[in-house]
Structure formats: structure tokens, C-alpha cells
FIBA-402705 format. One record per residue: y, x, z of N, C-alpha, C in turn; residue in one letter; chain. Coordinates in pm, 1 decimal. Layout:
<pts>
+----------+----------+----------+----------+----------+----------+----------+----------+----------+----+----+
!      npy !      npx !      npz !     capy !     capx !     capz !      cpy !      cpx !      cpz ! aa ! ch !
+----------+----------+----------+----------+----------+----------+----------+----------+----------+----+----+
!        Y !        X !        Z !        Y !        X !        Z !        Y !        X !        Z !  a !  A !
...
+----------+----------+----------+----------+----------+----------+----------+----------+----------+----+----+
</pts>
This chain:
<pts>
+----------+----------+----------+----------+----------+----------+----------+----------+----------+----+----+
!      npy !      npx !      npz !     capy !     capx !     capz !      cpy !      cpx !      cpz ! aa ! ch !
+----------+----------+----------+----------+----------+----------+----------+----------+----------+----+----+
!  -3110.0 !   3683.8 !  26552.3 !  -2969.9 !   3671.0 !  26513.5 !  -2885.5 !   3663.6 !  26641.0 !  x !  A !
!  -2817.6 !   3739.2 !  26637.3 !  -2710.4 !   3721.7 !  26743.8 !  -2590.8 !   3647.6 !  26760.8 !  x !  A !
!  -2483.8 !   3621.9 !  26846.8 !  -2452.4 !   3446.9 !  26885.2 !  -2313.0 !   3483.9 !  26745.7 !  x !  A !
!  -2284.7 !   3645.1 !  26721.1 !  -2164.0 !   3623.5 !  26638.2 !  -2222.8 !   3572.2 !  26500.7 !  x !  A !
!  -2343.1 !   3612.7 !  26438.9 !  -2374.9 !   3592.3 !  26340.9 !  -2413.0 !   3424.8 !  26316.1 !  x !  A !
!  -2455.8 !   3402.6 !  26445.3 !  -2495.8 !   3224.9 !  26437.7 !  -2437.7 !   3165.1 !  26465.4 !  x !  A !
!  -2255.1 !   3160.8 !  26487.3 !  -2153.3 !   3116.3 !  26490.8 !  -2067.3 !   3092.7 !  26351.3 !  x !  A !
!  -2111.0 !   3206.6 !  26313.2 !  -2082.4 !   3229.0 !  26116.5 !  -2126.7 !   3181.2 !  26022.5 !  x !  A !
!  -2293.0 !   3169.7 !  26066.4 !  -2395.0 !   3039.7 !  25991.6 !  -2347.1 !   2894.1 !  26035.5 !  x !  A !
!  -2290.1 !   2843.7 !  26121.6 !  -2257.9 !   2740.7 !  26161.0 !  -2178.1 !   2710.9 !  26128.5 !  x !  A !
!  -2077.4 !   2774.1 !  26051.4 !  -1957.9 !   2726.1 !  26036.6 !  -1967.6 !   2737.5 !  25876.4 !  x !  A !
!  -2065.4 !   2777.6 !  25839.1 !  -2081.6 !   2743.2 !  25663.6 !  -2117.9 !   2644.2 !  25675.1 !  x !  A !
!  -2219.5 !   2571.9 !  25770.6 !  -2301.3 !   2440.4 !  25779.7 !  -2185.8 !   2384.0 !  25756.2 !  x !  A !
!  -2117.0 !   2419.1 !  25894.0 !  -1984.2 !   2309.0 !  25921.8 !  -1874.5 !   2262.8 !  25782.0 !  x !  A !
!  -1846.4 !   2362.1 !  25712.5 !  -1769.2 !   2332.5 !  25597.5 !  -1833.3 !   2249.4 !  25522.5 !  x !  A !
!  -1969.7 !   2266.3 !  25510.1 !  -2086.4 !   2153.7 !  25405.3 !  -2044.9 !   1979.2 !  25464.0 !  x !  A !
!  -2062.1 !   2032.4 !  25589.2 !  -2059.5 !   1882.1 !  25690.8 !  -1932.3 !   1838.5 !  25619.5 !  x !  A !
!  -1799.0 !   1891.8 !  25682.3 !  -1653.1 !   1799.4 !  25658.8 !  -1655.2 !   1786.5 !  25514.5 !  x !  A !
!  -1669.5 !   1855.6 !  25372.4 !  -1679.3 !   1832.4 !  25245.0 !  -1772.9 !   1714.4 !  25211.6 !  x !  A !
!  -1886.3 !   1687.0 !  25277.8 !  -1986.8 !   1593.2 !  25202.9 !  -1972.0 !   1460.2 !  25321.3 !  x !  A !
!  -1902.0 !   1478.1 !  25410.1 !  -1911.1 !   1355.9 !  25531.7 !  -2068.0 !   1369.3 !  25594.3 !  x !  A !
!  -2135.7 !   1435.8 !  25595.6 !  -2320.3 !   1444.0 !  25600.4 !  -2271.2 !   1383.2 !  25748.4 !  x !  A !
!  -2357.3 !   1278.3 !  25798.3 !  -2338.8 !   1247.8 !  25955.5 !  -2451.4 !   1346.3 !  26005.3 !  x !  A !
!  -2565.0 !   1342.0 !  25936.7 !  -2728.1 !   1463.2 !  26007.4 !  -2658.2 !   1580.5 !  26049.8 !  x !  A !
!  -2547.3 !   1660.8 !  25932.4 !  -2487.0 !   1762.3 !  26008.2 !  -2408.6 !   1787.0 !  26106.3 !  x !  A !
!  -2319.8 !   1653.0 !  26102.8 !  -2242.8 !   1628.4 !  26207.1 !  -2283.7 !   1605.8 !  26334.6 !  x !  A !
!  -2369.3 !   1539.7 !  26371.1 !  -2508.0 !   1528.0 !  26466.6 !  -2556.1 !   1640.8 !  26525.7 !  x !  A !
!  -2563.1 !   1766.6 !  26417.4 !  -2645.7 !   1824.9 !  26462.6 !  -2598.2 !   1933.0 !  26541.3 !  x !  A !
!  -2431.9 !   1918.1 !  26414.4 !  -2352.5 !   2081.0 !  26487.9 !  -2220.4 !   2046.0 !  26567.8 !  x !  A !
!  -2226.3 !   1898.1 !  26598.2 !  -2073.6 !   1870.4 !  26688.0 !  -2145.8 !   1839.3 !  26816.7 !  x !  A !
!  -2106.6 !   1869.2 !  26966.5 !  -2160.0 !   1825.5 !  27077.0 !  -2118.3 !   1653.2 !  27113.3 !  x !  A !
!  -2207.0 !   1547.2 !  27132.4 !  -2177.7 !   1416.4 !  27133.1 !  -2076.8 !   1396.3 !  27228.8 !  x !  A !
!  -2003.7 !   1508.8 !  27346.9 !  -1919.2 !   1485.6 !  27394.4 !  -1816.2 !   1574.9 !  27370.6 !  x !  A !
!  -1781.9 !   1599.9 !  27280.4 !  -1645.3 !   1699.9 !  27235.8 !  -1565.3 !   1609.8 !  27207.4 !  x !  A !
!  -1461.3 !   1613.4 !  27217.8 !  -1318.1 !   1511.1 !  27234.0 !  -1240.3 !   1570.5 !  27056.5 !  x !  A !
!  -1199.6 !   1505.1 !  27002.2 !  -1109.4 !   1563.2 !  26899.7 !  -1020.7 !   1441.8 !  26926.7 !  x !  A !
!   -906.9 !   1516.1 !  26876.0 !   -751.6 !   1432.8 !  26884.7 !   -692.3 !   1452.5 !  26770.4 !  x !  A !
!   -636.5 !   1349.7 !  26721.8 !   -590.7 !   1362.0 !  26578.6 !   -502.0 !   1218.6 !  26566.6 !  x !  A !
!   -386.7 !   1268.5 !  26467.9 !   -292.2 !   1139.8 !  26428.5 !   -362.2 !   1025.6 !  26436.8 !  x !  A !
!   -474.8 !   1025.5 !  26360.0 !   -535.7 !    890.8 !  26329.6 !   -628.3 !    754.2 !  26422.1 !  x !  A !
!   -595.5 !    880.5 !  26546.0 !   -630.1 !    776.4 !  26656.9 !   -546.5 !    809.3 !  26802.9 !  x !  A !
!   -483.0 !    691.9 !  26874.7 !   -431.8 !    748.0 !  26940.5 !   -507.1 !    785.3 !  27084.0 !  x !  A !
!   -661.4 !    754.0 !  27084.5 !   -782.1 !    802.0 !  27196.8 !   -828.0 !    939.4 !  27122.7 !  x !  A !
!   -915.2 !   1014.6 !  27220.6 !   -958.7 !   1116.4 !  27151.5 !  -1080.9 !   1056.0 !  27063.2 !  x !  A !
!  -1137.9 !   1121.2 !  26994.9 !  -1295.2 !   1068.6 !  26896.1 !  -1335.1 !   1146.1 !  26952.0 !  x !  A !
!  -1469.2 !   1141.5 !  26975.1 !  -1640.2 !   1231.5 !  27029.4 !  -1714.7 !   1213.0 !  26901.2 !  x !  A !
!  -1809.1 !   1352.9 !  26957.1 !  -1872.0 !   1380.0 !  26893.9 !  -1881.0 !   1396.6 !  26734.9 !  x !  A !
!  -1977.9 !   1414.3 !  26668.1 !  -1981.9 !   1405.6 !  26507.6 !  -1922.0 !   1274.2 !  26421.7 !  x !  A !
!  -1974.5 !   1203.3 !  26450.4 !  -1883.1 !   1081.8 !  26384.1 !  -1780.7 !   1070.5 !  26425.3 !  x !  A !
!  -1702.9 !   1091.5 !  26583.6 !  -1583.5 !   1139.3 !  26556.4 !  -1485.5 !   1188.5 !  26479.0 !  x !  A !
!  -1562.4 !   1337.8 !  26432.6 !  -1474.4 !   1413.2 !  26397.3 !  -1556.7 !   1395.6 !  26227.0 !  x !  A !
!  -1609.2 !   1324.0 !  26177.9 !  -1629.9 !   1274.0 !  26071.0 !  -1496.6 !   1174.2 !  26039.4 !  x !  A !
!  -1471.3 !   1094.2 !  26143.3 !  -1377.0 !   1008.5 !  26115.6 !  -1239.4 !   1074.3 !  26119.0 !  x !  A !
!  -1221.0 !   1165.5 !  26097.7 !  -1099.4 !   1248.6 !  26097.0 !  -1088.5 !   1262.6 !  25951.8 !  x !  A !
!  -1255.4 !   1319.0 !  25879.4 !  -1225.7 !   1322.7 !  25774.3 !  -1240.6 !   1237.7 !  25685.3 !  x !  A !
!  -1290.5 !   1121.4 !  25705.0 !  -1274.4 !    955.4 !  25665.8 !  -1120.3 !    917.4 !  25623.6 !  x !  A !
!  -1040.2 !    964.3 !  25760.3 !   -887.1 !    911.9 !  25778.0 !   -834.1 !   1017.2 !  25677.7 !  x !  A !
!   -835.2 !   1166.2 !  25642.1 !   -804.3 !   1234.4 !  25554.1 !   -847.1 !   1213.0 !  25434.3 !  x !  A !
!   -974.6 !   1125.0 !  25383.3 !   -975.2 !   1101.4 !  25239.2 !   -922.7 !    947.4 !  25186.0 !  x !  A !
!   -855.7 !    875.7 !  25308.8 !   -802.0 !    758.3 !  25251.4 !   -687.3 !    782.3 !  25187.2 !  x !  A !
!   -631.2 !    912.8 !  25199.6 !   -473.6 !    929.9 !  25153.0 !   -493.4 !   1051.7 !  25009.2 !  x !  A !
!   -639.1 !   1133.2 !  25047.7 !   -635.3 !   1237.3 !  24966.5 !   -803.2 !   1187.9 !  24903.2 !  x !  A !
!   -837.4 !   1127.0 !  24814.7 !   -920.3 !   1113.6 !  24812.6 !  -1053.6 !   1244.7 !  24752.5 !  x !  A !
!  -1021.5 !   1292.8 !  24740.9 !  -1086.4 !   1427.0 !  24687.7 !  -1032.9 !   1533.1 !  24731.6 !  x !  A !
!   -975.2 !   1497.6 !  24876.1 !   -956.3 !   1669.1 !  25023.9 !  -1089.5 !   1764.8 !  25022.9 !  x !  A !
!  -1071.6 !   1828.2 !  25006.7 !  -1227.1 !   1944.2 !  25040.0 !  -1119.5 !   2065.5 !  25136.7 !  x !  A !
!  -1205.2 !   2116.6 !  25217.2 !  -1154.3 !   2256.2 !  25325.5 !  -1261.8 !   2410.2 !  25243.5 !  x !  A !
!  -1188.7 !   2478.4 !  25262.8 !  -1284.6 !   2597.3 !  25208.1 !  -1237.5 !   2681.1 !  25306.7 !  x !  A !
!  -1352.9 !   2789.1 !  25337.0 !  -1331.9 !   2884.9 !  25425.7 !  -1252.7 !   3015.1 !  25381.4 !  x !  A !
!  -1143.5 !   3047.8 !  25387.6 !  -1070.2 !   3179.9 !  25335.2 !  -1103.7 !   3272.3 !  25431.0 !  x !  A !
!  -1107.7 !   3281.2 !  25569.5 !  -1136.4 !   3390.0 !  25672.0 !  -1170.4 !   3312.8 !  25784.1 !  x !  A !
!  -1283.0 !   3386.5 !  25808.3 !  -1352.3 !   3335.4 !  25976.5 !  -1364.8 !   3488.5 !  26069.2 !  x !  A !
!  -1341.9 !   3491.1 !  26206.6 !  -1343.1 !   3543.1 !  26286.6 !  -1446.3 !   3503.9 !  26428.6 !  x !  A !
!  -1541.0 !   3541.6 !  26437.4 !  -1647.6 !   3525.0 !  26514.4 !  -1644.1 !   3573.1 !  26649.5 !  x !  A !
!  -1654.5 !   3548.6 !  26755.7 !  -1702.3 !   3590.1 !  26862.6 !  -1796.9 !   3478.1 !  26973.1 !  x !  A !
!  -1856.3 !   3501.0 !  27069.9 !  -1994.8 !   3456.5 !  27086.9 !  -2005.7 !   3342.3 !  27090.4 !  x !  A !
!  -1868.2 !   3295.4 !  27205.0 !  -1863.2 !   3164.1 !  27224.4 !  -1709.4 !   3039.0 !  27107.6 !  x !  A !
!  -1702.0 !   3133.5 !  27056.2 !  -1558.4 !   3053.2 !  26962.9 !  -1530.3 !   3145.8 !  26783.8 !  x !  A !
!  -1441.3 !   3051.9 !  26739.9 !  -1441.0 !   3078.1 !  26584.2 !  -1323.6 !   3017.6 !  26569.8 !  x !  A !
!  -1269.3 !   3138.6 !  26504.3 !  -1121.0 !   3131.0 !  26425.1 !  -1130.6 !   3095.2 !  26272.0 !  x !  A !
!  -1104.5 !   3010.8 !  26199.2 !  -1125.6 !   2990.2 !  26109.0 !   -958.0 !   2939.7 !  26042.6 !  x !  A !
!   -974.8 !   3046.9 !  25869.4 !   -839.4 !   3019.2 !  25813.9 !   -887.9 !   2918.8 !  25709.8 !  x !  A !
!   -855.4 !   2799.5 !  25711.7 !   -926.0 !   2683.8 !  25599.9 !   -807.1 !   2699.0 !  25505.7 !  x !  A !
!   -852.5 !   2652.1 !  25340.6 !   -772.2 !   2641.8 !  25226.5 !   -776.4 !   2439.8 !  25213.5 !  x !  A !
!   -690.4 !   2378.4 !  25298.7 !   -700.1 !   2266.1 !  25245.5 !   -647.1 !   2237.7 !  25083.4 !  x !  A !
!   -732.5 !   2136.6 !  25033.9 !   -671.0 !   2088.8 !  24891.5 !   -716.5 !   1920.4 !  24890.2 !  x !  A !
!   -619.0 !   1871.9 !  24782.5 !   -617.6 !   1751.7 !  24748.0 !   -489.5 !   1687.3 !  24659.7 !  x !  A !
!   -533.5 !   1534.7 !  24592.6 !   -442.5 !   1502.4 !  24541.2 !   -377.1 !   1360.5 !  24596.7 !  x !  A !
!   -291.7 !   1371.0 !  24692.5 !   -229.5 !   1258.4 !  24716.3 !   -243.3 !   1090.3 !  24630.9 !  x !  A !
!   -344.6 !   1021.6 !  24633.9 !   -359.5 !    894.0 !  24597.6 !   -403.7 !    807.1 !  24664.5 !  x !  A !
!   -372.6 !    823.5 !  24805.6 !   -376.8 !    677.4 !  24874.9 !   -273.6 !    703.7 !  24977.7 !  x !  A !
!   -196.3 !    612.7 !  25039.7 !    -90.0 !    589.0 !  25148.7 !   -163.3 !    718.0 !  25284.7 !  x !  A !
!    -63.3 !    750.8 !  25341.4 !    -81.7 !    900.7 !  25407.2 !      9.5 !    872.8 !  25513.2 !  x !  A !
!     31.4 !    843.3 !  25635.4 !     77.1 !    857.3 !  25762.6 !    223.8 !    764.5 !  25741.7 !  x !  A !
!    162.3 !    648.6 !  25588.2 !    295.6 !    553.0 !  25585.7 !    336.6 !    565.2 !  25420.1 !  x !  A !
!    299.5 !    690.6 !  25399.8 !    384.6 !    773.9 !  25276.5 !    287.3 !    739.0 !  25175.1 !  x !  A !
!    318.6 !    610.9 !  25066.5 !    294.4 !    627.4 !  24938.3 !    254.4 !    693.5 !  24857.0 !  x !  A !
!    113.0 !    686.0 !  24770.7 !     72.9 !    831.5 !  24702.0 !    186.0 !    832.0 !  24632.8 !  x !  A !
!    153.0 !   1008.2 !  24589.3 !    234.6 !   1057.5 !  24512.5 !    236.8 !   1121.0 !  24411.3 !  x !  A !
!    107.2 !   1152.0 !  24403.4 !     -3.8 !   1198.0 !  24267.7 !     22.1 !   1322.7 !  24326.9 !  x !  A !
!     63.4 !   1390.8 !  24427.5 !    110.5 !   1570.8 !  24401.8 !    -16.4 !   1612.3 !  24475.3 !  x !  A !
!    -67.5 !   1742.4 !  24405.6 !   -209.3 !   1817.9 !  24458.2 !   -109.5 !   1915.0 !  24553.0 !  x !  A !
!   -225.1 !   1946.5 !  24680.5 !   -150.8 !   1965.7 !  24767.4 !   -257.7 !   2108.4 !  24766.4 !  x !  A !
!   -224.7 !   2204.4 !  24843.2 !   -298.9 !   2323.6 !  24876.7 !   -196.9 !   2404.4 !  25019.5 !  x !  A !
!   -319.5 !   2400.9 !  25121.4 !   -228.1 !   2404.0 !  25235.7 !   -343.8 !   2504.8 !  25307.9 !  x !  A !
!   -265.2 !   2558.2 !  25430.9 !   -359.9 !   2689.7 !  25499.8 !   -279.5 !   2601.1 !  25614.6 !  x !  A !
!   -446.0 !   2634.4 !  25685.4 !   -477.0 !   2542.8 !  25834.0 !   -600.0 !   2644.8 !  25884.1 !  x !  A !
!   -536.0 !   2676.7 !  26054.9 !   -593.9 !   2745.6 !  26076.8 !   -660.6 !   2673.1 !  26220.5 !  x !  A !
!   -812.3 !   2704.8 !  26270.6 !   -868.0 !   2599.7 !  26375.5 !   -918.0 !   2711.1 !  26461.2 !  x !  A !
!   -939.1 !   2691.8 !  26538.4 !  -1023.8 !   2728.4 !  26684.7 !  -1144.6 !   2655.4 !  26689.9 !  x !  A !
!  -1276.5 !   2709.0 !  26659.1 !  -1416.7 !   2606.3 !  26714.9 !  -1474.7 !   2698.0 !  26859.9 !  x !  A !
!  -1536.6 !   2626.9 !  26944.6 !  -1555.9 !   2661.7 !  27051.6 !  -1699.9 !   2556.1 !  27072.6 !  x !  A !
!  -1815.1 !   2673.6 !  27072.6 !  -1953.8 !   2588.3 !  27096.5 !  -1994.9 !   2692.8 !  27271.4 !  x !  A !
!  -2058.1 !   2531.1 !  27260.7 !  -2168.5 !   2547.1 !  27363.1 !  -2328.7 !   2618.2 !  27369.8 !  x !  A !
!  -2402.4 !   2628.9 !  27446.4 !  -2510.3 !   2749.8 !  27466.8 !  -2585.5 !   2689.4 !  27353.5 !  x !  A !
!  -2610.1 !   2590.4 !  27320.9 !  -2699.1 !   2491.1 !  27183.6 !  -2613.9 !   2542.1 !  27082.9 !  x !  A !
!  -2484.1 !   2626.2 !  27037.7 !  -2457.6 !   2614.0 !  26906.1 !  -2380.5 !   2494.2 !  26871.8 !  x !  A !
!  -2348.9 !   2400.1 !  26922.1 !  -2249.3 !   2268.1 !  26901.1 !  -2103.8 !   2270.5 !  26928.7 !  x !  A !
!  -2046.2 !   2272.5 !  26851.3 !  -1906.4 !   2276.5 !  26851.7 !  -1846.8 !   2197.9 !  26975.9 !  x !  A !
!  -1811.7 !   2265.6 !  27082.4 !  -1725.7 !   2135.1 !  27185.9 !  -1607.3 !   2091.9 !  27156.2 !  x !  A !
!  -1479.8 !   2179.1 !  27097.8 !  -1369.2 !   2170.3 !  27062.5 !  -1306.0 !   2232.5 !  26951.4 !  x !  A !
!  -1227.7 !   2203.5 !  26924.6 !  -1160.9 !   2206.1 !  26785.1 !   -977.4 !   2223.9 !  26798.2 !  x !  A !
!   -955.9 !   2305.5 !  26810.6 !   -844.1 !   2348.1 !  26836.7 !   -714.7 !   2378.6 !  26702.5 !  x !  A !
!   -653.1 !   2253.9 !  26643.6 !   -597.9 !   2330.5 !  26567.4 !   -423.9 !   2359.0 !  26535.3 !  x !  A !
!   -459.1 !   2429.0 !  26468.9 !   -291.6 !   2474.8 !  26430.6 !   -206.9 !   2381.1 !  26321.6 !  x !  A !
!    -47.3 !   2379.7 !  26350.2 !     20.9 !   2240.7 !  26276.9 !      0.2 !   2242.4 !  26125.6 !  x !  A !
!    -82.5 !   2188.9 !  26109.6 !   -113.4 !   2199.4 !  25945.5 !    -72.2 !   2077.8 !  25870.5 !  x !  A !
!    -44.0 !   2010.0 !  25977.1 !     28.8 !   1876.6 !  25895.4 !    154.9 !   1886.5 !  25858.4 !  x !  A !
!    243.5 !   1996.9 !  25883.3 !    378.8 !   2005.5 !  25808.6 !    358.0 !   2053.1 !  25672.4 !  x !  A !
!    271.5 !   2117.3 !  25661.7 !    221.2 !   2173.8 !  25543.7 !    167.4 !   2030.8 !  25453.1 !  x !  A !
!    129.7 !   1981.4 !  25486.3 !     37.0 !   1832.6 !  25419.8 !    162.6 !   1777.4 !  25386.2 !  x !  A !
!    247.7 !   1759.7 !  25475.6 !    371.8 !   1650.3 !  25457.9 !    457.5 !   1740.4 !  25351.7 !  x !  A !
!    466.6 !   1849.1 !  25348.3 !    604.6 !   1967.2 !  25248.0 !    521.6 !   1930.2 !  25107.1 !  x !  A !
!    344.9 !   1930.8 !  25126.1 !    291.7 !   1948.8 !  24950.3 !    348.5 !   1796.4 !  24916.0 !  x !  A !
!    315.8 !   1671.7 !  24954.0 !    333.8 !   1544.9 !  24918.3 !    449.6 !   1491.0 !  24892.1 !  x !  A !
!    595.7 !   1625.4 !  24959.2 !    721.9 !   1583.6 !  24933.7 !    772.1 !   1544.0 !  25040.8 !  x !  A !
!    706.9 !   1534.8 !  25129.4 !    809.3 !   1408.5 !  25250.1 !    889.4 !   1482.3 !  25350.4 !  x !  A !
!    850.5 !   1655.4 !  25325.6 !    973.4 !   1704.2 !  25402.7 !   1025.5 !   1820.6 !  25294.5 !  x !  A !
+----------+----------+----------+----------+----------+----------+----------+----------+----------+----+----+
</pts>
């Protein structure tokens, strides 16, 4: 298999991982020193439980968020990926009171692995205006 095709398998893993919280996958396919940055902390998070805890902090507000893959773009060392976020606003969200409203939002990321196949970085695009427009708050 070649690195575009096993960049493509990895990133089906990867969608399994953020949908089910699996830490084994997270472990297996995030590098223990990749930095993610996100609202919910103001240090970066490492590694898999890191970026598990991203999606920890995303199901306290949405409790049933899932990402689905709409389009991925492969090349050897990085992956463009167009995610279909969904969810229904029922827990407090960056301050903001649920609101019962199901949200469906397009978020688009950058993954970037290392020679092992492990995601180092995570690059993404403002998808939180989109989160904030479904819930009402802008």
C-alpha cells in the first residue's frame, strides 16, 4: 500500500477514533507529541488523549456530536479532510445555554503524519462560527 492510500485508511480509523472516544485508537494514530490547540484549553493538548479531550469538551455541550467524512484528499505526508459535523445542543457550549437546536456544520482540517503514520498536527478551518450560527448565538 502506498503512503496515499494509508493516509486514507487512517483517516477512516481516525473518524472511528473521534466518534467512539476509543483511547487504543487514539494511541495508536495520534503522535504522543502533536500539540492540538483548541478553545477548550488555553495550553496546547498532546497527543491522543489530547485530542480525545477536544472531543470530550465537544460532547459536554453536544452530547451526541459525531464527524463524518464528506471528502478526503490524500497526499503522502498530509490530509485534507471535509467533515459533516452534527449534533443537538444539550449541554452549556462556550457559556451558551442548550438550546435543543441540531446543528449540521462543514469543517474542514489539515492532518499531517509522520514516517509511523501518526497524525502530528491538525490544522483546522473556523468551524466554530458555524457551531455558534446552528445554536443561534450569531
Amino acid at each position: 500500500m502506498n503512503l496515499i492510500e494509508r493516509n486514507k485508511e487512517l483517516m477512516k480509523r481516525f473518524e472511528t477514533m473521534i466518534n467512539t472516544a476509543d483511547e487504543k485508537l487514539a494511541e495508536d494514530l495520534v503522535a504522543a507529541d502533536a500539540p492540538f490547540y483548541t478553545p477548550a484549553s488555553p495550553e496546547p493538548l498532546y497527543g491522543g488523549k489530547g485530542y480525545l479531550s477536544v472531543v470530550h469538551w465537544m460532547r459536554k455541550g453536544f452530547s451526541d456530536v459525531q464527524w463524518h467524512i464528506t471528502d478526503l484528499i490524500a497526499a503522502e505526508d498530509k490530509v485534507a479532510v471535509k467533515w459533516n459535523l452534527t449534533g443537538s445542543h444539550d449541554g452549556e457550549f462556550l457559556g451558551i445555554k442548550p438550546t435543543g437546536k441540531k446543528i449540521s456544520v462543514c469543517v474542514m482540517n489539515f492532518y499531517y503524519f509522520n514516517k509511523e503514520g501518526k497524525v502530528t498536527n491538525d490544522i483546522a478551518a473556523e468551524g466554530m462560527i458555524g457551531i455558534l450560527r446552528g445554536i443561534g448565538a450569531m
